[in-house]
N, C-alpha and C positions, 0 to 999 in steps of 0.2 A: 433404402435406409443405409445410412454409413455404417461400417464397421469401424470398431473402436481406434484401430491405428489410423485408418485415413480419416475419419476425424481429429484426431489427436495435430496429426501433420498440416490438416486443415485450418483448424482454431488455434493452433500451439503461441501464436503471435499476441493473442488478446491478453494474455494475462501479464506481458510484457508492456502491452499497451497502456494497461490499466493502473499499474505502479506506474509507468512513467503519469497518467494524470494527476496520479493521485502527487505526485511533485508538484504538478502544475499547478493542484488546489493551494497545497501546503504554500506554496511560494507567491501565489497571487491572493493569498489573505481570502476565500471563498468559505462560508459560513455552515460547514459539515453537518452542521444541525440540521438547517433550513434542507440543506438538498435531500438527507435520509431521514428528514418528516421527524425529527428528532425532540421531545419536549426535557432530553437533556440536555448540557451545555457539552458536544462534543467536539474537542479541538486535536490536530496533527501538527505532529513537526518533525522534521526529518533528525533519526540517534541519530549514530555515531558510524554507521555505515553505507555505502552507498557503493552498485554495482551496477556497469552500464554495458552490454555491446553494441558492435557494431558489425553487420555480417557485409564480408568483403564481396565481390564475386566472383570468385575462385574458389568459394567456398572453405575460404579462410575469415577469420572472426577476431576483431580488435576488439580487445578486453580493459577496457579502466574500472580499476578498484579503490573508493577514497575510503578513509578510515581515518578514526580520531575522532574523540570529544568535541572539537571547535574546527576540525578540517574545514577547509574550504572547497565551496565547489566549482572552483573557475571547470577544472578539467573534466567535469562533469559536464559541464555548460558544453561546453566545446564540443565534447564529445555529441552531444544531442547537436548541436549544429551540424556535423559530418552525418548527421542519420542514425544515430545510436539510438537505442530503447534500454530504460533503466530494466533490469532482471532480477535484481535482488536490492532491495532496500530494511533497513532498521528504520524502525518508526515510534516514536513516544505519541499513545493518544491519552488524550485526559475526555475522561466524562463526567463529568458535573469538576470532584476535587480527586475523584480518582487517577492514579497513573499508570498506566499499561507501556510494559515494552514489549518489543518483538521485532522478529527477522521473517520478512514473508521473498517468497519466493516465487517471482511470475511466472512460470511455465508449469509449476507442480501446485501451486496456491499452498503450497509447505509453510507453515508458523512455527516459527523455531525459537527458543530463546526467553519465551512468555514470562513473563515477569509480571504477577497481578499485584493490588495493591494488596500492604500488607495486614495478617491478620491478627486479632486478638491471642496475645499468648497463650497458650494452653496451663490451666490451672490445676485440673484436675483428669482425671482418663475420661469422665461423663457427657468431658466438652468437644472431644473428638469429632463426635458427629458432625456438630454445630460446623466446628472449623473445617468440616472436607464439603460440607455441604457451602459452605461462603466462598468454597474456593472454586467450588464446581460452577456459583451464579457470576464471579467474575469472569471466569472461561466462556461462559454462556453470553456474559455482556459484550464482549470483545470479539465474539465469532457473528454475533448481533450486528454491530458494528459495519464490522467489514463486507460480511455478507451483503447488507443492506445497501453499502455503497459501493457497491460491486452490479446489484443488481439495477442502480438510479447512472451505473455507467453505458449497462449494458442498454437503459434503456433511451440515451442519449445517444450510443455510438450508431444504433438501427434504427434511430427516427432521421426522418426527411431534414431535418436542421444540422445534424453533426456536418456535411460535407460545406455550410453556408455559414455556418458559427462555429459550433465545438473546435471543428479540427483549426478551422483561422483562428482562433483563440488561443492555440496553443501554438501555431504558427509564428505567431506575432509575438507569445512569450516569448519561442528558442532565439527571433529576430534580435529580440532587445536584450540580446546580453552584448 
């Protein structure tokens, strides 16, 4: 059995791996529903932030950082052309009319930034409960979410098909920029 750090050093790359797919869905129009068995209507799209490296072999590491409401992501693009993996992405998901923000972080699976939809004002002290408990089932939906398509990654990335599909799929996206 591993211990915790050589595994850690082992797998450290997947969670990098996995935001960058999850780019690849967002950008190639792939229906989040349909893949995490979803009977809500769940859609992504990339905020306002985006974080790429690129580890050199000298053990030095090129870092692009895009930001802004409408930034562009040629340098992003580019960056995944030289072999970069996205590390840190902002993401708006909606499910059904709800909107969730957040900043997830591929190497610690860290969600920073959470922003659920919002709640019914508070009217009276009675209603307290009501609203920590609404805030608790949004949290719960969004960790729902990602988990689940985390877990229909993982089970793409170790079937027999990722090395004949998956991975040329995303191949052929980083090609056509």
């Amino acid at each position: 059995m591993l211990d915790i750090a050589t595994a850690y050093n082992k797998y450290k790359f997947l969670g990098n791996d996995y935001l960058t797919w999850i780019w690849f869905l967002i950008e190639n129009n792939h229906n989040i529903s349909s893949i995490i068995n979803s009977k809500d209507i769940v859609t992504f799209e990339v905020g306002n932030s985006i974080v790429l490296e690129n580890r050199l072999g000298d053990k030095s590491k090129e870092k692009i950082t895009i930001k802004g409401d409408k930034a562009g992501l040629e340098e992003g693009t580019t960056a995944l052309k030289k072999g970069a993996f996205v590390t840190n992405i902002n993401l708006i998901c909606k499910i059904n009319k709800d909107e969730y923000k957040f900043t997830i972080k591929g190497e610690s699976f860290n969600i920073t930034g959470l922003k659920t939809p919002k709640t019914e004002i508070l009217k009276n002290k009675n209603e307290i409960e009501g609203l920590v408990l609404e805030k608790v089932f949004f949290t719960f939906q969004i960790f729902k979410v990602i988990d689940t398509l985390f877990l229909k990654y993982i089970e793409q990335r170790t079937s027999d098909e990722w090395n004949h599909k998956g991975l040329q799929d995303i191949k052929n996206w980083i090609e056509s920029f």
